[in-house]
mmJSON file of the N, C-alpha and C atoms, coordinates in Angstrom:
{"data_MODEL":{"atom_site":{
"group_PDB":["ATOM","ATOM","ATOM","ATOM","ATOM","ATOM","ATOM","ATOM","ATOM","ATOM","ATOM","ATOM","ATOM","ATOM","ATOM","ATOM","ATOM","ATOM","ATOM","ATOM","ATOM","ATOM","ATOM","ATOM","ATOM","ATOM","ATOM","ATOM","ATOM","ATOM","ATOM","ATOM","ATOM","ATOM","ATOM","ATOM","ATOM","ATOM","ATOM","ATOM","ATOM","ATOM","ATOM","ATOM","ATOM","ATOM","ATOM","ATOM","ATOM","ATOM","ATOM","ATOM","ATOM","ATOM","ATOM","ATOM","ATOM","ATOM","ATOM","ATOM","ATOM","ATOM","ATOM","ATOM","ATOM","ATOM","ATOM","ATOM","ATOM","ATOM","ATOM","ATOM","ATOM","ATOM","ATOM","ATOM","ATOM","ATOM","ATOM","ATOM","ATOM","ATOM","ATOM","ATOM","ATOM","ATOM","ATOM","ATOM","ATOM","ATOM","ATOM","ATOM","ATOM","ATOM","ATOM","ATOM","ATOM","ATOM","ATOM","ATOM","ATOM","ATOM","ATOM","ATOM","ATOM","ATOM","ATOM","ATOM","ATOM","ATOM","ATOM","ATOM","ATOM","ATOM","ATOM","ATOM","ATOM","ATOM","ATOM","ATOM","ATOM","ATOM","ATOM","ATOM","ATOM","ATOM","ATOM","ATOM","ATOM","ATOM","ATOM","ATOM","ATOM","ATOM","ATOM","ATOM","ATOM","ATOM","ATOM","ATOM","ATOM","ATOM","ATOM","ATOM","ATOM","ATOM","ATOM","ATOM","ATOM","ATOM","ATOM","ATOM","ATOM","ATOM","ATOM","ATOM","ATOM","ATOM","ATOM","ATOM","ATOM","ATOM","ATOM","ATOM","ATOM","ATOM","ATOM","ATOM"],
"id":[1,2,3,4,5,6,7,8,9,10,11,12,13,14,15,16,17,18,19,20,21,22,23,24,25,26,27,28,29,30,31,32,33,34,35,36,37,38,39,40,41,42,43,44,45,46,47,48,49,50,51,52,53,54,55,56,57,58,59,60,61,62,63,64,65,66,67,68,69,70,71,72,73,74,75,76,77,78,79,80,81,82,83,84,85,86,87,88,89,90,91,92,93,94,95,96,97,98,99,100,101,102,103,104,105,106,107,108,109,110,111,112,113,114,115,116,117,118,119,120,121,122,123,124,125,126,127,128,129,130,131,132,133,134,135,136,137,138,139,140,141,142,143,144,145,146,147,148,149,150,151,152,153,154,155,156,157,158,159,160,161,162,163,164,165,166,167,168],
"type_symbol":["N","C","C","N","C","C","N","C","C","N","C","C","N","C","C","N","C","C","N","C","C","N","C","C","N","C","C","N","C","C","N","C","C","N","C","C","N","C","C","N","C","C","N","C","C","N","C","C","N","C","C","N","C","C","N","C","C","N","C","C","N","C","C","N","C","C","N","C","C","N","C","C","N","C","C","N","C","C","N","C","C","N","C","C","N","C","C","N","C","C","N","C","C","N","C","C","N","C","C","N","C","C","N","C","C","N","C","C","N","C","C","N","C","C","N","C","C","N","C","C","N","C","C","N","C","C","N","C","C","N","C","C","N","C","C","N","C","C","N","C","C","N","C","C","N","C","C","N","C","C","N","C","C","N","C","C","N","C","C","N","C","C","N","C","C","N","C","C"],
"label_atom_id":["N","CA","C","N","CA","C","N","CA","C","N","CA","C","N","CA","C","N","CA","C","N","CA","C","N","CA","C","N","CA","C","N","CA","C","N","CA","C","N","CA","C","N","CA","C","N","CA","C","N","CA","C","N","CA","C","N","CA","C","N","CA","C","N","CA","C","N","CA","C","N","CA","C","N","CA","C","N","CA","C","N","CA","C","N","CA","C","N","CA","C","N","CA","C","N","CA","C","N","CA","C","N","CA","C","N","CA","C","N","CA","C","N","CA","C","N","CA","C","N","CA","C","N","CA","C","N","CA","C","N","CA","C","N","CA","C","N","CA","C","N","CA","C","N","CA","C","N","CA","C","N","CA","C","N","CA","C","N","CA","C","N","CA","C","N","CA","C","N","CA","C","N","CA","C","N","CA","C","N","CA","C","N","CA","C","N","CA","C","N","CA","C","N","CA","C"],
"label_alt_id":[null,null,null,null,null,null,null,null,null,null,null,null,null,null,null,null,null,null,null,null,null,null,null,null,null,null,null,null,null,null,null,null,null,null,null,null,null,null,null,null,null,null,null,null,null,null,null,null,null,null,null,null,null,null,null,null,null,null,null,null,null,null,null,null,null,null,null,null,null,null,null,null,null,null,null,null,null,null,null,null,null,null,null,null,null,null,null,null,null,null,null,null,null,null,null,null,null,null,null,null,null,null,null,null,null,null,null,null,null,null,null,null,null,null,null,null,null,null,null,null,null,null,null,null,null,null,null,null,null,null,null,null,null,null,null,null,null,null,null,null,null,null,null,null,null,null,null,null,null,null,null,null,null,null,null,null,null,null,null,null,null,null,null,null,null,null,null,null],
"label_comp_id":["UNK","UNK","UNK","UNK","UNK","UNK","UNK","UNK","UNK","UNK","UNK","UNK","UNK","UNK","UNK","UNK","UNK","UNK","UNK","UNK","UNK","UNK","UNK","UNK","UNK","UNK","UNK","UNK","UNK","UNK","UNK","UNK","UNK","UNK","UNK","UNK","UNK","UNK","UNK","UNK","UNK","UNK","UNK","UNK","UNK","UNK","UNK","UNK","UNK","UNK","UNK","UNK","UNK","UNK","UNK","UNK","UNK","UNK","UNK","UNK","UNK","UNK","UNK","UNK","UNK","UNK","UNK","UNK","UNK","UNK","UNK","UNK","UNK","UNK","UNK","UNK","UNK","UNK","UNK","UNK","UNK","UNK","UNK","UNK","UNK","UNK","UNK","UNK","UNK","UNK","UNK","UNK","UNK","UNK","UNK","UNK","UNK","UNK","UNK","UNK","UNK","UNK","UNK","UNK","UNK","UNK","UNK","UNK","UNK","UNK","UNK","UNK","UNK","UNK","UNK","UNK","UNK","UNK","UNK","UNK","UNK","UNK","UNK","UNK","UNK","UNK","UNK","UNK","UNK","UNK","UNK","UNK","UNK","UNK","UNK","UNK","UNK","UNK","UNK","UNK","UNK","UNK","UNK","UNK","UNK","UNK","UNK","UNK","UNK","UNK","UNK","UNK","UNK","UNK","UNK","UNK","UNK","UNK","UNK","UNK","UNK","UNK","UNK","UNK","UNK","UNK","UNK","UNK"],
"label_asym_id":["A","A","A","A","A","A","A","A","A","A","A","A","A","A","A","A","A","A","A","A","A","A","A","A","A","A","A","A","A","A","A","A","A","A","A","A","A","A","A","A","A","A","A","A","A","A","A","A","A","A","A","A","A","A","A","A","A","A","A","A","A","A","A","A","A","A","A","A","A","A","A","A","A","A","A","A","A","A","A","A","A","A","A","A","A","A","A","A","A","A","A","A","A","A","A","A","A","A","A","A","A","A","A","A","A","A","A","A","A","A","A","A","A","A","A","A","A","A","A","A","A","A","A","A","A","A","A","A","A","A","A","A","A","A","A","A","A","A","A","A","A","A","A","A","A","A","A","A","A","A","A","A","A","A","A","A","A","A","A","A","A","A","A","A","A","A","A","A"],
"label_entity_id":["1","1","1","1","1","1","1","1","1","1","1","1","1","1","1","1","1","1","1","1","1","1","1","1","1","1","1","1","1","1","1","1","1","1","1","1","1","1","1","1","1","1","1","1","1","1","1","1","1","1","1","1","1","1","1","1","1","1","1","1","1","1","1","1","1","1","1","1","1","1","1","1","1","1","1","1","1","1","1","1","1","1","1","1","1","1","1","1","1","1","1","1","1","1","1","1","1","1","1","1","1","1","1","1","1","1","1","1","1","1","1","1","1","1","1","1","1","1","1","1","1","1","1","1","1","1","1","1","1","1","1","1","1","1","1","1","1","1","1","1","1","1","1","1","1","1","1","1","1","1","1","1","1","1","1","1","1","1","1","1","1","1","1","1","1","1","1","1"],
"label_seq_id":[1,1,1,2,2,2,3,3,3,4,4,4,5,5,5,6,6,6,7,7,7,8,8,8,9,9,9,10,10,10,11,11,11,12,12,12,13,13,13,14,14,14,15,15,15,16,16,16,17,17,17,18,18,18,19,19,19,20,20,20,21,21,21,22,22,22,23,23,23,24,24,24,25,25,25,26,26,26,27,27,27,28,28,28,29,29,29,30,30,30,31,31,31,32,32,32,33,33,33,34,34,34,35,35,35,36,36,36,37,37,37,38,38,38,39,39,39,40,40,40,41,41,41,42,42,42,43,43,43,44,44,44,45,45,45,46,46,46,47,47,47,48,48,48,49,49,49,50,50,50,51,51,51,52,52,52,53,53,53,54,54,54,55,55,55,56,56,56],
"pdbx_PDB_ins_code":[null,null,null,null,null,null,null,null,null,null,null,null,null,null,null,null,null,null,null,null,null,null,null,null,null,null,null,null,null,null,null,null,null,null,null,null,null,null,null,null,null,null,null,null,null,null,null,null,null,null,null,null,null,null,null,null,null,null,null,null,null,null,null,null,null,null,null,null,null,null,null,null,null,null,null,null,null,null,null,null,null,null,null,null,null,null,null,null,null,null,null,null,null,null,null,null,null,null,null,null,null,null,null,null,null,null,null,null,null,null,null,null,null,null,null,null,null,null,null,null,null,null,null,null,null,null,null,null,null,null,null,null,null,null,null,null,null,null,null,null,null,null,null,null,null,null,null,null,null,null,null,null,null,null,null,null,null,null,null,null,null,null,null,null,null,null,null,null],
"Cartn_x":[0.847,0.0,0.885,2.167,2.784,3.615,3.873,4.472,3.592,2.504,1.713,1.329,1.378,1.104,2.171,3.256,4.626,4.958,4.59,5.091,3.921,2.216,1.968,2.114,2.992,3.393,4.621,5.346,6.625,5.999,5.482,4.851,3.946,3.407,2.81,3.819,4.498,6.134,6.97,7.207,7.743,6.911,6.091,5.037,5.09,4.563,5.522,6.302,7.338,8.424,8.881,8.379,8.545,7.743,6.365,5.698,6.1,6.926,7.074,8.83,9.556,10.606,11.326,10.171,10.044,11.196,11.372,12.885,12.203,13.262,12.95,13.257,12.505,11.943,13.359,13.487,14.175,14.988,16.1,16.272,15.974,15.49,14.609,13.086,12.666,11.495,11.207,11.936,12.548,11.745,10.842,10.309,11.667,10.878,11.981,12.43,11.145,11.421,11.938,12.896,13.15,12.267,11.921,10.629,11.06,10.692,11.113,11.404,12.171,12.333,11.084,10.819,9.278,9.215,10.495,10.059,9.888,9.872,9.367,7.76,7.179,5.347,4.931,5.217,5.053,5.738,5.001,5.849,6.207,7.807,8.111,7.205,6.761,5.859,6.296,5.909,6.352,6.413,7.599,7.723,6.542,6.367,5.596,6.121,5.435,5.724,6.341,7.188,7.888,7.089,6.837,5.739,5.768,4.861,5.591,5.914,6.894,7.437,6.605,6.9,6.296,5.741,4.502,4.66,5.568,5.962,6.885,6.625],
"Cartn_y":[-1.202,0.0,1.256,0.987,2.016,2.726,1.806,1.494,2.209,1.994,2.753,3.838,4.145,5.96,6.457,6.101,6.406,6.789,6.198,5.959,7.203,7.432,8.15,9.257,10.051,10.947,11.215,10.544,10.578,11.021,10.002,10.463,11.978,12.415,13.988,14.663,14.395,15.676,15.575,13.989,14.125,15.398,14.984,15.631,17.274,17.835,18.845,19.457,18.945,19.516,19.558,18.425,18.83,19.749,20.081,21.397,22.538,23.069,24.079,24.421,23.55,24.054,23.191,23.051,22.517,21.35,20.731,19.978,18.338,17.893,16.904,15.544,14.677,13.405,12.54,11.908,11.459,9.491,9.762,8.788,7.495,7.208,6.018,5.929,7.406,7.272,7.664,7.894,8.416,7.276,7.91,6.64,6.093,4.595,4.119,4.77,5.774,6.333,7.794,8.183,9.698,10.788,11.505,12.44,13.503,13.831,14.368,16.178,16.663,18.2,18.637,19.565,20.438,21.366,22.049,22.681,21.822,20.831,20.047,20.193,19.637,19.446,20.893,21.721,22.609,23.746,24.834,26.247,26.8,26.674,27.32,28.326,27.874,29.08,30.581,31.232,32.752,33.179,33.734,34.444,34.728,34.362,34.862,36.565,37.737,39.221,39.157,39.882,39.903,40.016,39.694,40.292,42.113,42.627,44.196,44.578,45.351,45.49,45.817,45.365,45.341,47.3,47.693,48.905,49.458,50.79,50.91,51.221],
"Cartn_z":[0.0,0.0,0.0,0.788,0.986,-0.295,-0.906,-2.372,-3.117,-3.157,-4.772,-4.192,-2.985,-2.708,-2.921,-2.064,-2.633,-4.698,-4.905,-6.485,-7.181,-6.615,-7.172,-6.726,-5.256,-5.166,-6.224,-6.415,-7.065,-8.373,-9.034,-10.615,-10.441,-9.453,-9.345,-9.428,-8.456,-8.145,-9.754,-10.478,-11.936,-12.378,-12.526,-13.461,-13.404,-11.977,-11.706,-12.077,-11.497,-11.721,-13.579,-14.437,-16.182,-16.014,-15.833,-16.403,-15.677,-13.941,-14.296,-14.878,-15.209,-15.427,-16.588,-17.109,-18.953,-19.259,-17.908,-17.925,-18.328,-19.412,-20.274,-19.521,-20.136,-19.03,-18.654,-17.605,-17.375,-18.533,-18.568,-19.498,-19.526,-18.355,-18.283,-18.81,-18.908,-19.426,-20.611,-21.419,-22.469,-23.385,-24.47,-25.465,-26.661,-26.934,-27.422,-29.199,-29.969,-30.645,-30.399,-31.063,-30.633,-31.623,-30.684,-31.024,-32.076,-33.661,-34.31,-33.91,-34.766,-33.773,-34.321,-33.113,-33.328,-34.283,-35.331,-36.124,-37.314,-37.624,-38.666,-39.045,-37.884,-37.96,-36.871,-36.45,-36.113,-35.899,-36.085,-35.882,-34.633,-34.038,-32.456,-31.598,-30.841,-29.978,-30.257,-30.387,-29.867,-28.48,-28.423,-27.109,-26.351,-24.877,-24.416,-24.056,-23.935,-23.167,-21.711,-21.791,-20.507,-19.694,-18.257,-17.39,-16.755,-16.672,-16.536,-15.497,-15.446,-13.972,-12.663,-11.384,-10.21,-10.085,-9.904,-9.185,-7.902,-8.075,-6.533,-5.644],
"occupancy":[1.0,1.0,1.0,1.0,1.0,1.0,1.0,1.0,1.0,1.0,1.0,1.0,1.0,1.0,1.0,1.0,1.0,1.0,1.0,1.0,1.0,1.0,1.0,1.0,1.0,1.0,1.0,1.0,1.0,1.0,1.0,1.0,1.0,1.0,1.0,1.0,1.0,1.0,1.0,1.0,1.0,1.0,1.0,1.0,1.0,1.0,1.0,1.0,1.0,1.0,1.0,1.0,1.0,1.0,1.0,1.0,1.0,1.0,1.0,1.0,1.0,1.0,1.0,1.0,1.0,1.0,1.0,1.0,1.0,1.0,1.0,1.0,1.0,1.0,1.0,1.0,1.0,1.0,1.0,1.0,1.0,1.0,1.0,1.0,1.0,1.0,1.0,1.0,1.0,1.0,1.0,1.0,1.0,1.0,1.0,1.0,1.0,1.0,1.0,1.0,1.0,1.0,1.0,1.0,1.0,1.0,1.0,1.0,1.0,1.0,1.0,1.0,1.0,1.0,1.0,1.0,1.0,1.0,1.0,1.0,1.0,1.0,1.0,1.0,1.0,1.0,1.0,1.0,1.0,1.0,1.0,1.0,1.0,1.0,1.0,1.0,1.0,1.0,1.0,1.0,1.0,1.0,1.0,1.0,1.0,1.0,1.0,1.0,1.0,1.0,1.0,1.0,1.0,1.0,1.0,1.0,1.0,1.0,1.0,1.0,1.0,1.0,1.0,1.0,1.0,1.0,1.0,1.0],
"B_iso_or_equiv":[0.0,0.0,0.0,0.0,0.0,0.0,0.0,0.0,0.0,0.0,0.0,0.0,0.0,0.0,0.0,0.0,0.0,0.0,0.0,0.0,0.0,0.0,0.0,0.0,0.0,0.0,0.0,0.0,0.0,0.0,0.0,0.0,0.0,0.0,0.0,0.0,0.0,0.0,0.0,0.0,0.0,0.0,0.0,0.0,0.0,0.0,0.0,0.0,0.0,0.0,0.0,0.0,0.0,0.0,0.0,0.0,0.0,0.0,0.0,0.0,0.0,0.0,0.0,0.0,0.0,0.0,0.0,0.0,0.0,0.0,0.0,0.0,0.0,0.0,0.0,0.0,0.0,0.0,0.0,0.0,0.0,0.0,0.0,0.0,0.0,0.0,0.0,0.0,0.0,0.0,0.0,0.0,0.0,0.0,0.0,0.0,0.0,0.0,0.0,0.0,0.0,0.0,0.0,0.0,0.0,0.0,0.0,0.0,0.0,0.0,0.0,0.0,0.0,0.0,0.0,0.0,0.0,0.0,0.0,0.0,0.0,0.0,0.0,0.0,0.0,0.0,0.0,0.0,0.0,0.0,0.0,0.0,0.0,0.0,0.0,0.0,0.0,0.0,0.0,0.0,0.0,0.0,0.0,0.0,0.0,0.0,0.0,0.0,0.0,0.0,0.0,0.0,0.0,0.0,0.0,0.0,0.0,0.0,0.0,0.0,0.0,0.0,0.0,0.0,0.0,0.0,0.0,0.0],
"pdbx_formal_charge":[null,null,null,null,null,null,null,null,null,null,null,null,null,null,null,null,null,null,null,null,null,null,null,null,null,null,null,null,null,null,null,null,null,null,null,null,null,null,null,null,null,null,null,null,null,null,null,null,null,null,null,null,null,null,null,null,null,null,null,null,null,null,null,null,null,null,null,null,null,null,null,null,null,null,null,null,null,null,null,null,null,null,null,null,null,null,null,null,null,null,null,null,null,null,null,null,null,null,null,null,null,null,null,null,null,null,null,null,null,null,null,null,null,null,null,null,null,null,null,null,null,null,null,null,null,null,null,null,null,null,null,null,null,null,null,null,null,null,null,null,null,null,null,null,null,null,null,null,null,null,null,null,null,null,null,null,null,null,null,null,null,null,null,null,null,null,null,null],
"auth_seq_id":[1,1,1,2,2,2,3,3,3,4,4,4,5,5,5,6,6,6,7,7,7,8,8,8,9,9,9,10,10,10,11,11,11,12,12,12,13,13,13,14,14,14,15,15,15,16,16,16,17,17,17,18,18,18,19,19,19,20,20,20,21,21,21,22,22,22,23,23,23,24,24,24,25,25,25,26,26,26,27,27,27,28,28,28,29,29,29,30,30,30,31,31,31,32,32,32,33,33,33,34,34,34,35,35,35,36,36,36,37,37,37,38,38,38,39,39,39,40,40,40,41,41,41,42,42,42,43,43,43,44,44,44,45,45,45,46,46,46,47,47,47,48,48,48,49,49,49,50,50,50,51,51,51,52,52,52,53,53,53,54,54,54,55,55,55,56,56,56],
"auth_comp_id":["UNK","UNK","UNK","UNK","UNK","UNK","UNK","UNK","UNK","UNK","UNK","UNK","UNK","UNK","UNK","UNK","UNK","UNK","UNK","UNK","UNK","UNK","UNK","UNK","UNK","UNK","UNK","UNK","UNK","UNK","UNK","UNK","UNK","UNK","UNK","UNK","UNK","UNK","UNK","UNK","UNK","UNK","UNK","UNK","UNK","UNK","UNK","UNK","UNK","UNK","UNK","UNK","UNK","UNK","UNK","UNK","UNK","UNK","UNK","UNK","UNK","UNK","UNK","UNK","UNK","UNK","UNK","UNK","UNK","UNK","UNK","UNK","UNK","UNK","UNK","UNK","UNK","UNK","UNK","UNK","UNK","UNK","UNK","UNK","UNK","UNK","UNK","UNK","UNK","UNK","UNK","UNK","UNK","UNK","UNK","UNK","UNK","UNK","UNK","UNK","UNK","UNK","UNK","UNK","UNK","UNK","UNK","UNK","UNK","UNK","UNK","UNK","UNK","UNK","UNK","UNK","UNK","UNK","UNK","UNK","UNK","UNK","UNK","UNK","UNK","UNK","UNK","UNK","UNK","UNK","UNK","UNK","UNK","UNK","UNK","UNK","UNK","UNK","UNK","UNK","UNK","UNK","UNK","UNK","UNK","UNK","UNK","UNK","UNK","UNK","UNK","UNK","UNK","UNK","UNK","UNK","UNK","UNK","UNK","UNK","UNK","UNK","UNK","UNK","UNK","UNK","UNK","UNK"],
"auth_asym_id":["A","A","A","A","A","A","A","A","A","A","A","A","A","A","A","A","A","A","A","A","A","A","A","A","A","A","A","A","A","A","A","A","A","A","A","A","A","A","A","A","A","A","A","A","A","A","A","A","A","A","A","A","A","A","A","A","A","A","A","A","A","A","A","A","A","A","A","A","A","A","A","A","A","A","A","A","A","A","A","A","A","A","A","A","A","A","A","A","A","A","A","A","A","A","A","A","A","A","A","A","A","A","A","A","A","A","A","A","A","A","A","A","A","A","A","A","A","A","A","A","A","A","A","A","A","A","A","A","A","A","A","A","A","A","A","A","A","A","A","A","A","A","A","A","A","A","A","A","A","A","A","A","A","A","A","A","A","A","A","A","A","A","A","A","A","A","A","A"],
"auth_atom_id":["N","CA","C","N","CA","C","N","CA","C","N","CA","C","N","CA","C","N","CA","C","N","CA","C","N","CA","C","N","CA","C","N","CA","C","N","CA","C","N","CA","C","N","CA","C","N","CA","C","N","CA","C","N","CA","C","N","CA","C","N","CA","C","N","CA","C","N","CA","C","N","CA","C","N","CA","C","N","CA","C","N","CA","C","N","CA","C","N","CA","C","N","CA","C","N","CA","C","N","CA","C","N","CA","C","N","CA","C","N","CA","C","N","CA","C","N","CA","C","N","CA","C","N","CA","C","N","CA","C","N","CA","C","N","CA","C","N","CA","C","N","CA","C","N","CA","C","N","CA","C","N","CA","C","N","CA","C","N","CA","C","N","CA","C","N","CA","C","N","CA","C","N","CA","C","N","CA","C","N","CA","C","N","CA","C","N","CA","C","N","CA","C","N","CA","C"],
"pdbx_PDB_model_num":[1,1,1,1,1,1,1,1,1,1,1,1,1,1,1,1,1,1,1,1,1,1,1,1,1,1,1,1,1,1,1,1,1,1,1,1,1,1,1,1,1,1,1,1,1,1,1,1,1,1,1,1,1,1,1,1,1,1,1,1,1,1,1,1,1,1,1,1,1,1,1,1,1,1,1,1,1,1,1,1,1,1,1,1,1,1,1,1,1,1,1,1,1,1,1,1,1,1,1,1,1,1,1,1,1,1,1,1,1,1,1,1,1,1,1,1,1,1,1,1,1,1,1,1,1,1,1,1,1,1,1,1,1,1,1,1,1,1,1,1,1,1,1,1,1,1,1,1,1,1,1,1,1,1,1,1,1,1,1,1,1,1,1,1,1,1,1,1]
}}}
């Protein structure tokens, strides 16, 4: 029991941690095809706008 709570905290915190700091999956989980580059079948995001500076 302790095991699969364990494991689905772990897979939340993975998960996490790739979406906020866009960091690519670990090489164990890595599929066994390598994923073509994204400007092939799609066009690179555009910049998001800087956020605007804090009031003082």
């Amino acid at each position: 029991k302790e095991s699969t709570c364990f494991l689905i905290w772990f897979y939340t915190r993975l998960r996490q941690r790739r979406e906020q700091h866009l960091l690519p999956m670990p090489y164990t989980f890595r599929p066994k095809r390598p994923p073509l580059p994204a400007s092939r079948h799609k066009p690179p995001l555009p910049t998001p706008p800087p956020p605007p500076p804090p009031p003082p």
